[in-house]
Structures are given as C-alpha cells and as structure tokens.
N, C-alpha and C positions, 0 to 999 in steps of 0.2 A: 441822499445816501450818506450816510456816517462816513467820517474823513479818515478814519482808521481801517475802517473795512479795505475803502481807494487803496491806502500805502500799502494795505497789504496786501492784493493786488497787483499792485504798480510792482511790489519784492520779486514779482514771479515771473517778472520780466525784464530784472537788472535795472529797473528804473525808480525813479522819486517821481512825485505829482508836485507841476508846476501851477495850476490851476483848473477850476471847473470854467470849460466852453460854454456850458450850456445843454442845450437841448433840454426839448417840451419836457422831462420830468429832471430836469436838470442832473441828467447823468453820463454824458459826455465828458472826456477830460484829458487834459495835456499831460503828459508823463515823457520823462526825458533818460537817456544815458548820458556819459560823454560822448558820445559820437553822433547819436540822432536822436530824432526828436518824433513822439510818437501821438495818438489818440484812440482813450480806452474809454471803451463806452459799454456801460451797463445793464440787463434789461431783468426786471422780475420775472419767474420760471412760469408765471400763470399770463405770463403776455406773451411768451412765445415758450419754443422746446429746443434740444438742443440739435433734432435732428433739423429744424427750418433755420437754425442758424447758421448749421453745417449747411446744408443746403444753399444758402446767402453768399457763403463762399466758394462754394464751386461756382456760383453761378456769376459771381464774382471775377474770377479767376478766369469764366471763360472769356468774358469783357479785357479783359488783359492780354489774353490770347488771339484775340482778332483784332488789338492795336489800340483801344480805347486807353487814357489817362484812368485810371483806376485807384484808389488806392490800397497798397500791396497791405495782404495779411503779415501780422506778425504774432507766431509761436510763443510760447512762453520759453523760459533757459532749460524746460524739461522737455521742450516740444510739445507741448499741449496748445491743439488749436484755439479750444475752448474752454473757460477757466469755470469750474460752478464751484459757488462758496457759499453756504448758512450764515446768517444774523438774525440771530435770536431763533424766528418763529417764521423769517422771512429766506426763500433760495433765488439766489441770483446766476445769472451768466455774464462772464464775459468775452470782448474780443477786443483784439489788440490790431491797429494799423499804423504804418509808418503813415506821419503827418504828409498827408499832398501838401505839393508845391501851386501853389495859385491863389486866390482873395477871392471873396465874397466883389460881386460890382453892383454898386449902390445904383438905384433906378434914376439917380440924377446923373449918372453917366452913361446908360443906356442908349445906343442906337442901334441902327439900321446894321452895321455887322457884329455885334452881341448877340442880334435875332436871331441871325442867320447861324452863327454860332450856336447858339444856342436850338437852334433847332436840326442842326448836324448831330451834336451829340446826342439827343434823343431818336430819331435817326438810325444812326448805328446802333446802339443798344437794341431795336427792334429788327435791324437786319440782322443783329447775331441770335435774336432770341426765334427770328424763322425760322434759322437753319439748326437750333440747339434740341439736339437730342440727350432726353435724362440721361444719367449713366448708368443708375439702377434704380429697383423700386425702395432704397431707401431717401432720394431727392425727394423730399418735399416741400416745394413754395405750395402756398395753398391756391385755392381756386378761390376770387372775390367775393363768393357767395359763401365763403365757408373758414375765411380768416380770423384768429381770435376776433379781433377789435372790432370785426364783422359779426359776429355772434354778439360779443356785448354789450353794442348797441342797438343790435335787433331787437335785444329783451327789453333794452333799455327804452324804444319809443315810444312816444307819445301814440294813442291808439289813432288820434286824427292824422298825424304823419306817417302811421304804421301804411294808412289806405293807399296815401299817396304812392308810398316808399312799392308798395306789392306792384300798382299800377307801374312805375319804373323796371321793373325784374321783367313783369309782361313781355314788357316794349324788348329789352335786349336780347326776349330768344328769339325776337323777328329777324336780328342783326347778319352779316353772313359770317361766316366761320372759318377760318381755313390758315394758314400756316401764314397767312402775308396780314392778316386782319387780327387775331389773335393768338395772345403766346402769352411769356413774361414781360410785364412792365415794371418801370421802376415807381409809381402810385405816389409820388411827391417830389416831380420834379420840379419844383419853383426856383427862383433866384436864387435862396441862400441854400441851395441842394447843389449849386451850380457854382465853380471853381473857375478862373481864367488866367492860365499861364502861360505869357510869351506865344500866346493867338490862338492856343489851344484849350481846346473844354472839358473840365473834369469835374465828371459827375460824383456826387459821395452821397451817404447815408443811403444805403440800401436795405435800411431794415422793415421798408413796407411792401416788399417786390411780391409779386403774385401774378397768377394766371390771371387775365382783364384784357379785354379787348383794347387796343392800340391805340385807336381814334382817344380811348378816355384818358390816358397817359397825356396826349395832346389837352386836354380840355383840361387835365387840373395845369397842366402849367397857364394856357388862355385864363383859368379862372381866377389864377392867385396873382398873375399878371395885371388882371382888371382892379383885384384890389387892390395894387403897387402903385396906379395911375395919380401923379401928381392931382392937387387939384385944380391948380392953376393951368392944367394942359386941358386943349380940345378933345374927348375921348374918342370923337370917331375917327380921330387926324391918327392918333395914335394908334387906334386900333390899326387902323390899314397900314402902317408902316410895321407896328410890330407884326400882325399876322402876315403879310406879304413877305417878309424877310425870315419869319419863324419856318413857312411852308415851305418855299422856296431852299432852305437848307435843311429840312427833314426830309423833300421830295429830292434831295439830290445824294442820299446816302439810302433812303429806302423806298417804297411806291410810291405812287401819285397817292393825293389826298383824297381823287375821285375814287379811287380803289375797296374806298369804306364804303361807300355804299352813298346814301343820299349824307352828305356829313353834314351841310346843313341843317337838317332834318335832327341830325344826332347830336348836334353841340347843343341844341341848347338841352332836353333832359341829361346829358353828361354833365353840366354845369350845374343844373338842379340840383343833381345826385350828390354830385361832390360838395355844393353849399349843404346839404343836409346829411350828409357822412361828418362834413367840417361841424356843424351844429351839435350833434350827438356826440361825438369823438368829444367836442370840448368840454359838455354838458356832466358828462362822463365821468374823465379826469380831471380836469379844473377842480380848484378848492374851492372851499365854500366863499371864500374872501374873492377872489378872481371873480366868481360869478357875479358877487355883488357887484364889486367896483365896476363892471363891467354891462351891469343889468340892460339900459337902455339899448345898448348895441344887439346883444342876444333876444330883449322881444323884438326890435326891428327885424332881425333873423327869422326867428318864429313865425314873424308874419307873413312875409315874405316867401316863406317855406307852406305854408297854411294856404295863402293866395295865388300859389305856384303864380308868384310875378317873376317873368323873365329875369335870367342875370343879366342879359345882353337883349338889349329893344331895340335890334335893327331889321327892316324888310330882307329879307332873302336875295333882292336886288343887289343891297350892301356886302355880302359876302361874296355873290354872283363877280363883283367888282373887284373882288380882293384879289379870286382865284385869276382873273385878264390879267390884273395886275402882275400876281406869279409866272404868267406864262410870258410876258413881255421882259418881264426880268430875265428869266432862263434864256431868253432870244437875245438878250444884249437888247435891247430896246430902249 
C-alpha cells in the first residue's frame, strides 16, 4: 500500500504511522496519538465489503461482551466505524483498533499451559458463537462455502484438486449440525493470531471469521501447530502434550471434543482441506517472485495434495490415547 494513502488515513484518526506490522499483503500498521497506541489495517473492496467488516465487528464486540481479551474498535475523530478511500483505480477499507496488550509466544517457549491457554480461548469464542444471535439481516459473515477468498480459489483450482476438493464438500454434509457443532469460527487461529497477557489469551485478526463448522477451527490451529514443530523434537511426544492440553482447555469452556461426532474420523480431511485452502490461497496471492523462491516447497505441497498423503500418520489408537490422556487430566490424575 502507498505510504501516503497510510498517513492519510492514520489523519482520520488523530494519528501518524509509526510502522508497517506486516500482514500476508503487508497492510497492517501501527499508528500512534499521544496517548495510545493503535493498529490499522487495510483490505482491498474486492476481498471483502463493507457490510462483512461491519459484520466483524459486531461480531467482535460480542467476544468483548461475554469477557474475551479482544481488541477494542476504534472510530475515526468523525466517528466513522469504517474508513473507505480511492487510489487511483484501486478502493480500499479500513478499520482502526486500540493496540492489544500481550506478544506473539515463540514455539520455543511453548508448553503444556500455552496449550491449554490456548485452547480456552478458542473455546469461548465458540461458546459465544452458540449462543450468538444475528442482530439483523444485515450481519453478514459468510458461510465457508461461499466466502470471497473461497470463491476465488475455487475458480482458481487445478481440475485434479478440483475432484478432490468436491469429494471434501461431500464428506461435510454427512457432519452433524446444530448450535454446539457449528456457528462462527475464527478460520486462523495459529500462534501468531494468538496474544498472551499476564496468563490471559487474546485472540486478533478476525478478518477471516465465517460460518464453519467447529471441529475445523480446531484443525487449522492442530494444522499450523504441526508445521511450528521444532525439528529437533519428537512429533508424536509433542503431539500428545500439545493436543492433550489444547482439548482439555477447549473442553473446559465449551463441549466435549466427542460432541463432533467421530473427530478422528474428521481431523484428518480438516487438515487436508486446510493444507489445500493453504495451497491455493498462497498460489493465488503470492507474487510471482515468492512462488519462485519458493518452488520446491509448493510442488512438495502439490503432491502431497494430489496423493492426499495424510497430514498426520498416526493409527486412531494414537488419538484414542490422547483423548484418556484428557480425561485423566480433567480428574487430577
């Protein structure tokens, strides 16, 4: 994004840009007053609208309201929730939040209560999203099936992962349905979505939130976990301590994990899905430079996606194990 567009911008908010954070199209950014310190973040009008951003933040707001670390929206000095501005030939949105308080936690610090942290806070989000009634018919998160970046890259597939990709859809109208199984997700919760302040968990970037069934929210955080795994650690040692302590603090703020139904059964095409949403998503937006430097990792991918080779190659015994595990935990055992 043009650094000029930023400032102006950042003016509608009494603020200056102290740098760009980041984010996948690098349009995240720190903007400051005297007084506080904030984060404005970007999005082109063909990758979302202004009624799903609106939407974002009520949905947002209501995560605030039932006690979650959230981070609070902030207005512009005109009270404009949401900012839309022209460049050149391009229209953008923005939105403005006061900077959360807490750090990214590097997976070399990672334990056994990060997990469990960390799978609280996913957790609540879905015990609010049970009981959350739209407020009218203009909320719109979309439904998975029918999300920009979901459309996109539908058009976008390869016709041999198109086959796959339909075979998945099959599978999840077998799934069951119902206010405890499916609602809103936040569809990218990994570690660096994940905040930790003074023993508390604060979730951000909620710009991919949609209707999805539950369990898959679980599976991309298990997915991008799998790819955080040191290499010098044991992965099945790892597995069972992060998944035992992940479940055990999602099952102690919303249902049992048996509630989904056969989950074992469902983690691994969730993982599939999500390694081949991750695939196409990058395929997609990535530059043409990224893809190069990048090549060998993406046909590994490919392949992988082509061979539907498991993400995770453990017997059903090995999860069977995790879940004793969780229940021995919950007993003090």
């Amino acid at each position: 994004m043009d650094l000029k567009l930023i400032k102006e911008v950042a003016s509608y908010y009494g603020t200056e840009v102290v740098s760009c954070l980041g984010g996948f199209f690098q349009n995240v950014y720190h903007i400051k007053d005297r007084e506080r310190e904030y984060v404005l973040k970007g999005q082109l009008a063909e990758h979302t609208s202004y009624r799903k951003l609106q939407s974002e933040l009520i949905w947002m707001q209501t995560l605030r309201e039932s006690g979650m670390s959230v981070p609070e929206h902030i207005p512009t000095l005109n009270g404009e929730r949401i900012v839309k501005v022209r460049d050149q030939e391009k229209v953008y949105f923005f939105v403005a939040f006061a900077k959360a308080k807490g750090s990214i936690v590097s997976p070399k610090l990672w334990n056994s209560e990060y997990f469990e942290l960390w799978g609280r806070a996913l957790g609540k989000m879905h015990a609010a999203a049970s009981v959350f009634k739209e407020p009218d018919e203009e909320f719109e998160l979309p439904h998975w099936s029918t999300s920009p970046d979901f459309l996109a890259i539908h058009e976008s597939f390869d016709p041999e992962i198109f086959d796959i990709y339909q075979e998945m859809v099959s599978y999840s109208t077998t799934l069951p349905v119902s206010n405890m199984t499916f609602g809103i997700i936040h569809n990218d919760f990994h570690h660096n979505n994940f905040l930790v302040h003074k023993d508390k968990g604060v979730p951000i970037n909620f710009g991919d939130a949609q209707y999805n069934y539950y369990f898959y929210d679980l599976a991309v955080s298990i997915y991008h976990t799998v790819h955080s795994i040191r290499t010098s650690q044991d992965p099945s040692s790892f597995l069972v301590t992060f998944l035992t302590h992940f479940f055990k603090g999602y099952q102690s703020e919303h249902c049992r994990i048996e509630q989904f139904g056969d989950w074992i059964e469902q983690l691994h095409p969730f993982l599939a899905y999500r390694r081949m949403y991750s695939y196409e998503y990058m395929q997609l937006y990535l530059s043409v430079e990224k893809k190069r430097e990048h090549q060998s990792y993406f046909h590994k991918m490919k392949q992988d996606i082509l061979t539907q080779s498991p993400v995770l190659e453990y017997p059903n015994s090995f999860f069977e194990r995790i879940m004793d595990e969780v229940s021995k935990k919950e007993r003090g055992v």
